[in-house]
N, C-alpha and C positions, 0 to 999 in steps of 0.2 A: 616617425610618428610617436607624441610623447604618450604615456602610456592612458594618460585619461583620453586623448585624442581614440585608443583603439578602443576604449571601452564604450565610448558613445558610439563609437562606430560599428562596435558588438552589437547597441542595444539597440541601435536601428536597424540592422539586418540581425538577426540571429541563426546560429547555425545549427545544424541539423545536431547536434548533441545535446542542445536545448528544447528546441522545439518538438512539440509532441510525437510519439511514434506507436504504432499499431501492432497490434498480430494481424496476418491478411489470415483468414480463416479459408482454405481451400477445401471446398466439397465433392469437386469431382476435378479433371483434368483439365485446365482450361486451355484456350486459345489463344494464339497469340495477339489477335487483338482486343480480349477480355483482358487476358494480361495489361499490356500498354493502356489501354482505357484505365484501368482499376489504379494502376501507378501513376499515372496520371491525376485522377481523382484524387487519390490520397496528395499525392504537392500542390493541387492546386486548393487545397481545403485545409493545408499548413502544415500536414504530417507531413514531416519530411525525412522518418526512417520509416521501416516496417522489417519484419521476422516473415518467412512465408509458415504457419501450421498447418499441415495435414491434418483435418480432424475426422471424428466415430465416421461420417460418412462417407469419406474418401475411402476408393476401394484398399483395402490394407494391402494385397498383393500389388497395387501401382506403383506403392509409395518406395523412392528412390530409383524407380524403373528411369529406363532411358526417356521415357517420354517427360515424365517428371521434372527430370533434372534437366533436360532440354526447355519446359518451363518456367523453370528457377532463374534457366540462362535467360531467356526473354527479359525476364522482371528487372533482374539485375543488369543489362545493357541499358532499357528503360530508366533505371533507376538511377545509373552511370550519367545518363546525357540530361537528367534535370539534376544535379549535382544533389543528390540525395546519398543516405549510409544506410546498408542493411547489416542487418546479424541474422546470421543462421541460427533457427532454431532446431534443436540436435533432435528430435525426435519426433515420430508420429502422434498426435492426441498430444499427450505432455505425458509428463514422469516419466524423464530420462534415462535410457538405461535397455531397451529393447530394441531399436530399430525395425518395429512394425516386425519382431519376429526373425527379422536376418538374421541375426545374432547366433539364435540359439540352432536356427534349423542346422543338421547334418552337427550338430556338437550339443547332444543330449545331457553330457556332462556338465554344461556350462550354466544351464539352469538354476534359477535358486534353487538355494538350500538355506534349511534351518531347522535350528536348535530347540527341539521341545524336552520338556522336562516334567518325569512320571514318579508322583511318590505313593511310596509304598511302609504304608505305616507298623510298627512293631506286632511281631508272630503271624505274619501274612510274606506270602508269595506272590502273589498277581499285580497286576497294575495295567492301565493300558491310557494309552494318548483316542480320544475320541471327541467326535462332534467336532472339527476342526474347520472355522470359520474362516473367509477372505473377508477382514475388509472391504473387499471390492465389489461384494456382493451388495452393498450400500448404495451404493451408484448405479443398479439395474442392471438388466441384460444386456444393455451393448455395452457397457463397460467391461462385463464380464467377458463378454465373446472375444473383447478386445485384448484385455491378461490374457488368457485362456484359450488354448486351442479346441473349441467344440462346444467354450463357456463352460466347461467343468473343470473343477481344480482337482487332481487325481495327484497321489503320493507316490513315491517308488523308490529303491534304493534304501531302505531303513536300515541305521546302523548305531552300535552302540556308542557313545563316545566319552562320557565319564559314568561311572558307577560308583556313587560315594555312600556313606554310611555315618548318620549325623549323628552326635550324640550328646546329652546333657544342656544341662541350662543355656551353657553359652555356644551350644552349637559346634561343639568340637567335630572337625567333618576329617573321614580316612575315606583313600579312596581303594577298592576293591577290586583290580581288574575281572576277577572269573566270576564274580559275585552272579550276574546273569545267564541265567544256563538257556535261555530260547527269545528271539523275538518275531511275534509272525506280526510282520509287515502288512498293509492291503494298501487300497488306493484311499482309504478314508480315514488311516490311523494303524492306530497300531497296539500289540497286546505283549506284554513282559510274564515271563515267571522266571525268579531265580531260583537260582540253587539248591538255596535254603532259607526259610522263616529270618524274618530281619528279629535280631534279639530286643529282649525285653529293653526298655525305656530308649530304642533307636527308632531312626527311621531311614529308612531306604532314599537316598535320589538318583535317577538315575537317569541322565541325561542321551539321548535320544534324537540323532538328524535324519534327515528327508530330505529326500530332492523331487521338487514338483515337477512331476512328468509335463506337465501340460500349458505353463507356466512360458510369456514369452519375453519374461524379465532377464536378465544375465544376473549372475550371483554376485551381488555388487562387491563383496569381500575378496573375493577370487581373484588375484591379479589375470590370470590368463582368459578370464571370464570378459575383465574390462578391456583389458585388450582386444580380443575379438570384437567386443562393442564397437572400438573406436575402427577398428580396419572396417566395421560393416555401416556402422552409422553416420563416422565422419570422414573417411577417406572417400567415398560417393563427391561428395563438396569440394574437396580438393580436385578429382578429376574433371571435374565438369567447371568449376567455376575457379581454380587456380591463379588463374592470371589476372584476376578482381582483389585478390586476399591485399588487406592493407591498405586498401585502396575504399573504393566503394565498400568490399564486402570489409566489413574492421572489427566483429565480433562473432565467437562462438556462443548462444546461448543457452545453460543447462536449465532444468525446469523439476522441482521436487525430486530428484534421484533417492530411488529406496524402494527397498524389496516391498513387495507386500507386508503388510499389517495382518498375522494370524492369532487365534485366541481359542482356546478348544476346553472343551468341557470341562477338565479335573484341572487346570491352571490354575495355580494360589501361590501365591508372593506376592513380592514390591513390584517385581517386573510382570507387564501385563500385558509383552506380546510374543510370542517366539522371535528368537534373535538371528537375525541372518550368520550361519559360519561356513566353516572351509579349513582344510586339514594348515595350512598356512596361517590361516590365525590362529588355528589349536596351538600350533606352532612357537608363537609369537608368545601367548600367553603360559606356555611351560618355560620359554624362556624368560619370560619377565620375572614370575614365580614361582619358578622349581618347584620343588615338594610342597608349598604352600599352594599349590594350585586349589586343591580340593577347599580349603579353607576358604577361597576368593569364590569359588563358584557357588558354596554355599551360601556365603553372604549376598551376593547380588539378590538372592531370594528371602532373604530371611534374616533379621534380628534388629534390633533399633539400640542397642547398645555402641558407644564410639568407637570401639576396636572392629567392628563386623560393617560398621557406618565408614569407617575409615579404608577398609577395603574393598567397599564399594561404590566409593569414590575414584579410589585406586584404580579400577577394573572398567570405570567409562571414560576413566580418563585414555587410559592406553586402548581400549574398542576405541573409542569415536577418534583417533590420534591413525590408529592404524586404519581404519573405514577413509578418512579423508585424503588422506596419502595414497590409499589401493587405488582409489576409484577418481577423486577430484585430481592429485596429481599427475593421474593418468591424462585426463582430458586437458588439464593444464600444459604439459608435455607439447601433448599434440598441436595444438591451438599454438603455443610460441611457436614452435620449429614451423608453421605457417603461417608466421608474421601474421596471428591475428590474437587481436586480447580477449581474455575469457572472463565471463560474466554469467550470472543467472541464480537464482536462488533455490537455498532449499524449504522443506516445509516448518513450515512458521506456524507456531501452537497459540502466539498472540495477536494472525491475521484478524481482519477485521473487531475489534476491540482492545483491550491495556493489558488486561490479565494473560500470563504464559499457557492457561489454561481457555483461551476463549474457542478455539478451532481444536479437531482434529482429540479431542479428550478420549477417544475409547484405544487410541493408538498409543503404544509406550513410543516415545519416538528419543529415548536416549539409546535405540538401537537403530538409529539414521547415523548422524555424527555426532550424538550424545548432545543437541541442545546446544554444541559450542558453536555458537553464529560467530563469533570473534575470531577462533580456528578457521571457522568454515571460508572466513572474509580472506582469507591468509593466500586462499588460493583462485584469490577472482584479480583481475585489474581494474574492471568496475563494478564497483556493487548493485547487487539488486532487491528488491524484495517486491513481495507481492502485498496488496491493500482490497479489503472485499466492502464492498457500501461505499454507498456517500457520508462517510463517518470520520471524525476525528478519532485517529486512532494511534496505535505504537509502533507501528509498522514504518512510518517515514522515519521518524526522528534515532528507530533502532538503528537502520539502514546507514543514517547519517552518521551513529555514533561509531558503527564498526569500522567505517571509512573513515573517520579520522582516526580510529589505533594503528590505523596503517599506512597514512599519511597522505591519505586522498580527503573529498570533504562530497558532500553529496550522494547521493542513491539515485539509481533508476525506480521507477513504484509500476510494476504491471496492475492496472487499477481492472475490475471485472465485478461484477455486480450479481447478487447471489439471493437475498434475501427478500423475497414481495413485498408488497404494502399489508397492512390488517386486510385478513379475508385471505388472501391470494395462497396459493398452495404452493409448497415449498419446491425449491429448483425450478421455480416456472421462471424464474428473473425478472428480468424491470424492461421491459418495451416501455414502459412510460416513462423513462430517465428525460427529465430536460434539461435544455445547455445551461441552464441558471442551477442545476444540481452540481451539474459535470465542471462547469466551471468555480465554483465555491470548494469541490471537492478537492481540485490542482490545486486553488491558491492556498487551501488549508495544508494541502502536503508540502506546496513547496514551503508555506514558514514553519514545516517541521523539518527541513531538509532535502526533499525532494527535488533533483536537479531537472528528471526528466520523463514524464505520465507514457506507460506505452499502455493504450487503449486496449481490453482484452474483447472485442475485437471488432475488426473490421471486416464485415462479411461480402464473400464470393456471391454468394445466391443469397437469398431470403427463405430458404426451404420451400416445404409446402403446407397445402393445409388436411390433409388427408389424416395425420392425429397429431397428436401433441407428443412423443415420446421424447423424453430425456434424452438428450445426449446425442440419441440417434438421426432426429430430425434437427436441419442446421438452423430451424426456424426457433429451437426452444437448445440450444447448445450454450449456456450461459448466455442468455439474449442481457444488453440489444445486440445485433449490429449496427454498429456507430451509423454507417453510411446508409442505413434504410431506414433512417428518423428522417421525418419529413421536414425537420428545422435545417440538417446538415449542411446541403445544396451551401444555401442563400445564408447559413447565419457561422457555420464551423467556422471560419478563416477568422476572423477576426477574435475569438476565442483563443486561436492557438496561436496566433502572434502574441498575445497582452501575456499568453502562458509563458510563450518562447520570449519574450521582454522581460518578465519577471523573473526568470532566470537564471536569463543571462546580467542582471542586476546582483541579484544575490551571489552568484558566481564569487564572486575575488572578496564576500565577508566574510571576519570568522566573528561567528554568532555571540553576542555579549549571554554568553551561559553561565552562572553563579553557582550553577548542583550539579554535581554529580551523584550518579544513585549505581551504585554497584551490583552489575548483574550475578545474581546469585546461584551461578555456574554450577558449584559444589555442592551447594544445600540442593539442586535440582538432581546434579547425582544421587545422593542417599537418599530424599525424600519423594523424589516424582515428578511430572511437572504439574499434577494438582494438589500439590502440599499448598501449606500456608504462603511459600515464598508467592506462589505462582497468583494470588489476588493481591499480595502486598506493594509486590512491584508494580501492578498493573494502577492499585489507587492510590498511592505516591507518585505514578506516573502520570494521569488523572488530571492529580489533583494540583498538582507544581502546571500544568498545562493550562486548566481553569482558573489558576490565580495569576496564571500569565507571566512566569515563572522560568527563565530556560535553563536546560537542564540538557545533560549527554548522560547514556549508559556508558559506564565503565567497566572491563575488567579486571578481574583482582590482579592478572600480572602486568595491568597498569600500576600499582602499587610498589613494583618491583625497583623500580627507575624512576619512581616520583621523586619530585622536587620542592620543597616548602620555601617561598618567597611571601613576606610580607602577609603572613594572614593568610595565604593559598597554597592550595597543591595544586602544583604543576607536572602536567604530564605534556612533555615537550612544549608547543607553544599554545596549550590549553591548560587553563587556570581558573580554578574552583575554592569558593569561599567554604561551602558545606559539601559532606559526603553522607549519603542517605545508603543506610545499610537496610532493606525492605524483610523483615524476617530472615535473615541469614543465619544461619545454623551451623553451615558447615565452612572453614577456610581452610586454604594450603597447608599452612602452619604457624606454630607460632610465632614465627617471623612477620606473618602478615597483621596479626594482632599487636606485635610490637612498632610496626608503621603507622598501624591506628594511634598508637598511644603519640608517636611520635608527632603526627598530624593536629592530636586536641592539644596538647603542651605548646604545637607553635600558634595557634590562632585559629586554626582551622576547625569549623565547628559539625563536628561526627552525633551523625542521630541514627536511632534506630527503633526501626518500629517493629513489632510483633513479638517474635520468638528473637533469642540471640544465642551467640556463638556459644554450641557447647562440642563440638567433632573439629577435631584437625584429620586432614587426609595423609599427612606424614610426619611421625613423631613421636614423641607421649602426648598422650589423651590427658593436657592440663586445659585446654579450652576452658569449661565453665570455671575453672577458680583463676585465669589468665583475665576470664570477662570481667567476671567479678571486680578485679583487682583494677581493672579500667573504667569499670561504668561511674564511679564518679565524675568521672571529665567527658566523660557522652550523654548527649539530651536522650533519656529512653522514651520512648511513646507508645500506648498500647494501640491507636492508632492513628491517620494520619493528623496531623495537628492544622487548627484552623487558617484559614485563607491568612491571617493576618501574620502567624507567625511562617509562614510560606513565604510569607512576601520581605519578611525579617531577613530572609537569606539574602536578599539583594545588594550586591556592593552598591556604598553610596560610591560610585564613581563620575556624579556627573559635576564634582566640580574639579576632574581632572579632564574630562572627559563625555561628550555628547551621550546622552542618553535619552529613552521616553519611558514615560512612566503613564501608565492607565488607570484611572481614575474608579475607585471602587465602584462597583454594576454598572462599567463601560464593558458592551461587547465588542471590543476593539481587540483585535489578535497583532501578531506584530511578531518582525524579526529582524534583525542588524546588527551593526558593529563597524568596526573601522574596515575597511574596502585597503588594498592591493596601492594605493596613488596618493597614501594620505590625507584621506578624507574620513567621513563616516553617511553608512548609508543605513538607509531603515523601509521597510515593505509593511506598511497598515491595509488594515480590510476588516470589512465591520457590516458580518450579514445581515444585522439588524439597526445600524445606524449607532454612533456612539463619539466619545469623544476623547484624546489621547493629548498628551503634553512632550513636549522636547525641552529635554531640558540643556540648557550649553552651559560650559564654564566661562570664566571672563576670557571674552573675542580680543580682536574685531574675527566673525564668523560670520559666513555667506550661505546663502540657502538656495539649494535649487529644488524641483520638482520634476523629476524623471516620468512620461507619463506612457503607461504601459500601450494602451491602446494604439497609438498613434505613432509612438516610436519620439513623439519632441519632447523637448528640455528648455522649460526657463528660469529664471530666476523668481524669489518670492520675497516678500520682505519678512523680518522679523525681528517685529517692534514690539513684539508682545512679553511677557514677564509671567509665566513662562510663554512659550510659542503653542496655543493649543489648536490643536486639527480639529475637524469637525468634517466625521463622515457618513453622510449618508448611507442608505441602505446598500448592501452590496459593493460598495466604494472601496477601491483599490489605491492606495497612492504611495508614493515614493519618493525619499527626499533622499537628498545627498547634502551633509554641510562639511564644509571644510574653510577652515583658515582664509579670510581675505582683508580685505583692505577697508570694507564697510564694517562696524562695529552690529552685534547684534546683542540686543540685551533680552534675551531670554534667561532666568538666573537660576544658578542651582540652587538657591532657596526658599524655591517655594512649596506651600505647604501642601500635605497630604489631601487628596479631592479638591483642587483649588479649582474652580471657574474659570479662573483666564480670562483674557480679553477675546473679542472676539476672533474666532478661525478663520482657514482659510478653507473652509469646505467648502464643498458646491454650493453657490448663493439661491435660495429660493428665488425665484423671477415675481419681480413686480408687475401686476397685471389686472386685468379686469375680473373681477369675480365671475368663475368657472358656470359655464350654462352644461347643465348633464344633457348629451345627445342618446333621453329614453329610446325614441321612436323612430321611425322611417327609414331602418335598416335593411336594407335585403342580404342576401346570402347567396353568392356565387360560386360558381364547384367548374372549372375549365373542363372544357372538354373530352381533354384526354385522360382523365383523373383515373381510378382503378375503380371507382363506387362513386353514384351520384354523379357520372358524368355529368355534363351542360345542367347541373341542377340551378333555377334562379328561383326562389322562394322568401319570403318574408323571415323576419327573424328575430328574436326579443335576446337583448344583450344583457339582461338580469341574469342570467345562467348560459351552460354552454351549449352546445350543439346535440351535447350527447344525451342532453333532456328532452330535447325538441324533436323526436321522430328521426336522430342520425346516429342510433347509440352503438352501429359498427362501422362510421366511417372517422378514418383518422388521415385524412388527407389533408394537403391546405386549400384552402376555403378564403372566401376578399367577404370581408363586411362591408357595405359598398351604404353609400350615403348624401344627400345634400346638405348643404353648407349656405345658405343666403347672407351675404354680406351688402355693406353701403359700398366700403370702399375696400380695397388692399389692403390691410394692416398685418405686421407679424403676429401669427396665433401660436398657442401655445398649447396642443394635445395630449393629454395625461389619459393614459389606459390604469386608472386602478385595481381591476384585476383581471391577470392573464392566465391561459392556461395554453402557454405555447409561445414560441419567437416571431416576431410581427415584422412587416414593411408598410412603412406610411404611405401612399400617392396621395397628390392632390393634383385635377387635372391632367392625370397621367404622369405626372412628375414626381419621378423617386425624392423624399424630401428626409428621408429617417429610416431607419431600423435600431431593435432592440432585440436582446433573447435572454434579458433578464431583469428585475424592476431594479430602479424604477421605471417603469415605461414613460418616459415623457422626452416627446417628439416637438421641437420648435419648427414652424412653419412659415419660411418666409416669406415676404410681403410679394415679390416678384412671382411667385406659384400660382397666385390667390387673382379672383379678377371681381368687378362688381356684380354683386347676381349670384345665381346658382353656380356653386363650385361642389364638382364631384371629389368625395374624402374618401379612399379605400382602403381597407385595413387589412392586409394581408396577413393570415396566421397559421402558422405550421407549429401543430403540435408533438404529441410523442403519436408513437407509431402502436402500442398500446390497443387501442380498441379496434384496430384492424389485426390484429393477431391475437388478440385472445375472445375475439367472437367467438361464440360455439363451442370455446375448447373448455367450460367449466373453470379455469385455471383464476379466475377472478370473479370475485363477489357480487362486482356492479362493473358499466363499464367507468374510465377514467373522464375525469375534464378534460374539455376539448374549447378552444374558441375565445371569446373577451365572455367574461363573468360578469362584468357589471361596469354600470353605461359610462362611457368616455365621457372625459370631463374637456371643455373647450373654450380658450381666457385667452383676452389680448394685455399682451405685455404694453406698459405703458412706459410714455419716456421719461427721463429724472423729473422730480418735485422740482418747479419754481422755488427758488429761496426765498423763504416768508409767506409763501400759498399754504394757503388753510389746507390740512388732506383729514380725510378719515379716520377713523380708529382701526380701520383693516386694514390701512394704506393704501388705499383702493380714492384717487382724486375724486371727488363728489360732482364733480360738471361732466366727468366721462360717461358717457350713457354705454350700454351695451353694444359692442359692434355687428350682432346678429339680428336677422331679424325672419319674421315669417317661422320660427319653431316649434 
């Protein structure tokens, strides 16, 4: 089979590494034929992985009990005989790292620990660590109960571990072992007196660990901590499901690993959480630094000069070097030696939005793995990351960049929804999510990278309605549950095929990217992750996205092994015209400034925007006169530079080579490049309708149209100059050109915003001018519905349902109606606006469905009879005002139902040549095929 033969044969089946996959969210222990039903569900509605999560409401004491893991085995035999993949995911709740408390019980040692730090300012003795906060106290009480044995976080074991003595301008720091003469410890903190009065113009630091008694985290730094982890959290999955690894079961998945987030009263520095340690990394770091040590710990806190900058840089490089090795290579370890690949992310400070700073701001999190996601990528075999909203964000295309440093191409994206509508109260989520969201949200990730959407999540129960608690009820645990949308049933499957077609399309391209924008690793060490870099990067990542613009994050020890060919740097077989430095401050050395130079001398054009390099992190501190010395050959920009010079970056490659180009305010998104078999393929979509060009060099060139929904492929012609698309609202399409034997003359010189001839979009239907169906609707509710059973009532299609006396029922509902015709003619049904996924009958004959506009349903002639015909419009909306009745959590309730009245036109057949027609195109002898309305 030649290789374009298996890729069509890919995109007509797709396999379960494409197509969409879930978290099953388990709330209590199921059954075995809950089980089988639910796995079932999920494949026949196109997921075709899932992860099983124990979540807040499963009892914590079940979780990996034999009954458990006898459930897991169900799912995964089920899962086995419809040729479906699961991955384990390695923890209770999520934030890997406790195993629901196994871990730690009977091994009180193995608890976090961490680093606080008490200063004691000149001719004073005292000092003490107080008011020390979880993080986790953010997330409520079943959060809490869940870290927390009894929900209280209680300290114990306090001990002293550096005692330094700073002094002078630049922070000269000695370290003092006896300096300390008492520490009384409690469960809340702790109180210091030294010795003796810290002398005139010093100051006292003195660092200070804790092991949280009550805390059901393992001390992620600790190797014998992680180990414990993995004998208690992952050896469970090997005994029970063993003989699956590699097989069905093919990943381990990790999920935000990291100690808590603490912050306590008198804390003042750069660093702005207590750092997780352990005598083994104290260890690590007297090794790194000998007698310098004191020197490095001061600086981590303290001074903004390059030399105390450059040490602190120093000092996250080797913590989050040695943090990812303790803990990630552990799990990594595990995971190969049982033939299964490891995957899962950690926490991401630019989830949902661009900026490094949009999530997670009151957390220092360069005491995770210091921010290096590139590191972090080192130790997955598939990458993953997580995406919060229905939002264009940085989270796919990061994901994507880090997988190609390592020579994969694509991201997993755990997609989970977090943020309400205006009014709605925070953490209540989106019950109102619909597939016309859900689906714009895949096709937006996948043209940033995204190979494959796991739904977060798919829920066991629907909770109850007895309150609304966070977290603890599974009714409000990050909602929705995918599978209690009332659209799911009847509309999911064909969503997650077009997801799993599109793909598995983009699969074998590598993306025509022209920028590279350099993640600015280093400046995040010395400055924070809400420095300048951390909006810089985010609105040059923005803003190259909005001008349509591709682009990869790179990192700086991509610059180590670059390559300058023609105009580009090349890192392996990715090649970049410009290098976007986003406020960078700090680099490796000055080695890495001498590649920059080496980059604008050969063609390559270096910008940067904000602040610029004035710290190397190993060297002499010549940085700002090294800058200097090169900013004449770099574009500087105080900020990002307009759409037009964005779009300057673009190789003109398409008279070597196929390209498309988007037409200034086209909202047309788009992704491709040359494809695996010698061709070039391209993925358009345009949630507001829009128009895009392809441009070819001199053919002969063939055009196909790959078409996601359906799985077919045909040919299209292209005689146009250049070839311009034309897509409708919502419109997904796909072209593949490659080399043939027919000439096409689409040419690379056409000019900027050209018109074109006309496209090949979807053709508006020639028809009879649209009769609006105001009136003589009624509203049916089936029998077995949850609310409004057998309800048959009148019903005005000007607004939804939820105005009309139903404003708690979210169930689906048929708008049911006559239709008086002469004769049979094909009609043509336009719903203009929906609030919810719809099925057409006419005469009881399924004729259409939709679950996102435009809604327009063609009806044929054969459905249709003379006389009254029954039209029903079935619509399943979000699930929305059935769960947040009552609970306050929303302002008003949501749209539900058709908004406004169906429009209904007979298509008419071709103009006679030389017959008179209208100025609407509408033939003037054609009378109305309706009548009695």
């Amino acid at each position: 089979m030649s290789a374009q033969e298996t890729a069509l044969r890919r995109f007509r089946n797709p396999d379960p590494w494409h197509a969409p996959a879930a978290y099953w969210f388990w709330h209590r222990l199921p059954d075995k034929d809950t089980v089988r039903a639910q796995v079932r569900q999920m494949h026949d509605a196109g997921i075709r992985s899932f992860q099983v999560q124990a979540r807040l409401s499963y009892p914590i004491e079940g979780y990996l009990d034999e009954d458990y893991l006898a459930a897991c085995r169900v799912a995964v035999e089920t899962a086995a005989e419809l040729g479906m993949i699961v991955g384990i995911y390695d923890d209770y709740n999520w934030q890997t790292g406790h195993a629901a408390g196994r871990a730690v019980t009977g091994h009180d040692e193995l608890r976090e620990r961490h680093l606080f730090w008490v200063r004691i300012p000149a001719g004073t003795r005292d000092g003490a660590a107080s008011g020390i906060r979880s993080a986790t106290e953010n997330l409520g009480p079943a959060a809490m109960d869940w870290h927390y044995e009894g929900g209280v976080v209680a300290w114990a074991d306090w001990r002293v571990e550096y005692a330094l003595v700073v002094e002078g301008e630049r922070g000269t720091a000695a370290e003092r072992p006896g300096l300390v003469d008492r520490v009384d410890g409690t469960a809340d903190g702790c109180r210091l007196r030294l010795a003796e009065p810290v002398p005139d113009g010093a100051e006292a630091i003195v660092f200070v660990s804790a092991r949280c008694a009550t805390s059901r985290l393992v001390n992620p730094v600790d190797p014998l901590a992680v180990d414990r982890f993995v004998e208690a959290g992952y050896q469970p999955f090997a005994d029970a499901l063993g003989d699956f690894f590699g097989g069905t079961v093919a990943y381990m998945f990790f999920d935000q690993p990291h100690a808590v987030y603490y912050d306590w009263a008198e804390r003042t520095g750069d660093l702005r959480s207590a750092m997780p340690f352990h005598e083994s990394l104290a260890a690590s770091i007297r090794e790194r630094w000998h007698k310098r040590t004191p020197q490095v710990l001061a600086a981590v806190l303290d001074g903004d000069d390059p030399e105390r900058l450059s040490l602190r840089a120093q000092f996250y490089e080797h913590f989050s070097g040695y943090a990812m090795e303790t803990f990630l290579g552990r799990l990594r370890a595990w995971s190969h030696a049982h033939g299964l690949r490891q995957t899962g992310h950690e926490v991401l400070g630019h989830v949902g939005g661009w900026g490094l700073d949009t999530a997670f701001a009151n957390w220092d999190l360069r005491v995770n793995f210091g921010l290096d996601h590139f590191g972090v990528d080192g130790y997955r075999d598939l990458t993953a990351v997580d995406a919060q909203d229905a939002l264009v964000q940085l989270s796919p295309v990061f994901g994507d960049s880090v997988a190609r440093h390592h020579g994969r191409a694509g991201t997993m994206v755990e997609q989970y929804f977090l943020t309400p509508p205006e009014g709605g109260t925070p953490w209540s989520g989106h019950w109102g999510l619909s597939l016309e969201e859900l689906r714009t949200t895949a096709i937006n990730h996948h043209l940033q990278g995204m190979r494959q959407m796991i739904f977060h999540g798919f829920y066991q129960t629907h909770g109850h309605g007895d309150d609304h608690e966070s977290l603890r009820n599974p009714r409000f645990d990050f909602p929705p549950g995918i599978n209690f949308e009332p659209w799911f049933a009847d509309h999911h499957l064909p969503f997650a095929l077009e997801s799993a077609r599109l793909s598995e399309f983009l699969d074998p391209v590598s993306p025509q990217c022209d920028v590279a924008v350099l993640y600015p690793l280093r400046t995040v060490w010395t400055a924070g992750q809400l420095g300048e870099q951390a909006s810089a990067l985010g609105e040059w990542a923005r803003a190259l996205t909005e001008a349509r613009v591709g682009f990869h994050l790179v990192d700086e020890r991509d610059l180590e092994a670059a390559a300058v060919e023609e105009g580009a740097v090349c890192f392996g077989d990715r090649r970049y015209r410009a290098l976007v430095l986003p406020a960078v401050t700090t680099l490796r050395s000055a080695a890495s400034l001498r590649r920059l130079r080496r980059l604008a001398e050969s063609g390559v054009r270096v910008l940067a925007g904000g602040a610029t390099p004035a710290v190397y992190q190993e060297g002499p501190q010549t940085a700002a006169a090294d800058w200097a010395a090169l900013a004449p050959a770099v574009e500087v920009f105080g900020a990002v530079p307009a759409e037009t010079v964005l779009r300057g970056l673009v190789a003109r490659r398409e008279r070597t080579e196929p390209t498309l180009r988007v037409p200034t305010g086209s909202a047309v998104r788009w992704r491709g490049g040359p494809d695996a078999a010698d061709g070039f393929r391209f993925a358009c979509f345009a949630e507001a309708g829009g128009t895009v060009e392809l441009l070819l060099p001199d053919g002969p060139w063939r055009l196909e149209e790959w078409v996601a929904a359906d799985g077919t492929v045909h040919a299209l012609d292209a005689a146009e100059d250049p070839v311009v698309l034309r897509l409708e609202r919502n419109e997904l399409r796909l072209l593949r050109v490659f080399r043939g034997a027919e000439p096409a003359s689409g040419r690379a010189d056409a000019t900027e915003g050209s018109e074109g001839a006309a496209g090949h979009g979807t053709p508006e239907p020639e028809g009879s001018a649209p009769e609006e169906l105001v009136s003589g609707w009624l509203l049916e509710v089936a029998d077995d519905a949850y609310e409004e059973a057998g309800t048959r009532r009148d019903i005005a299609v000007t607004c939804g349902w939820e105005r009309q006396g139903l404003a708690t029922f979210a169930g689906v509902a048929d708008y049911v109606r006559q239709v008086e015709l002469d004769a049979p003619v094909p009609l043509e049904l336009v719903l203009p606006a929906v609030a919810g996924a719809v099925v057409v009958s006419v005469n009881g004959v399924r004729v259409g469905e939709r679950a996102w506009a435009p809604y327009r349903i063609t009806i044929p002639a054969d459905a249709l009879r003379p006389g009254g015909n029954e039209l029903r419009v079935r619509v399943a909306p979000s699930a929305a005002n059935r769960y947040y009745a009552g609970t306050g959590l929303r302002a008003e309730p949501e749209p539900c139902g058709l908004l406004a009245p169906p429009l209904l036109s007979r298509a008419l057949a071709p103009p006679v040549p030389g017959a008179s027609r209208a100025v609407s195109g509408i033939a003037s002898e054609q009378p109305s095929p309706f009548r009695g309305q």
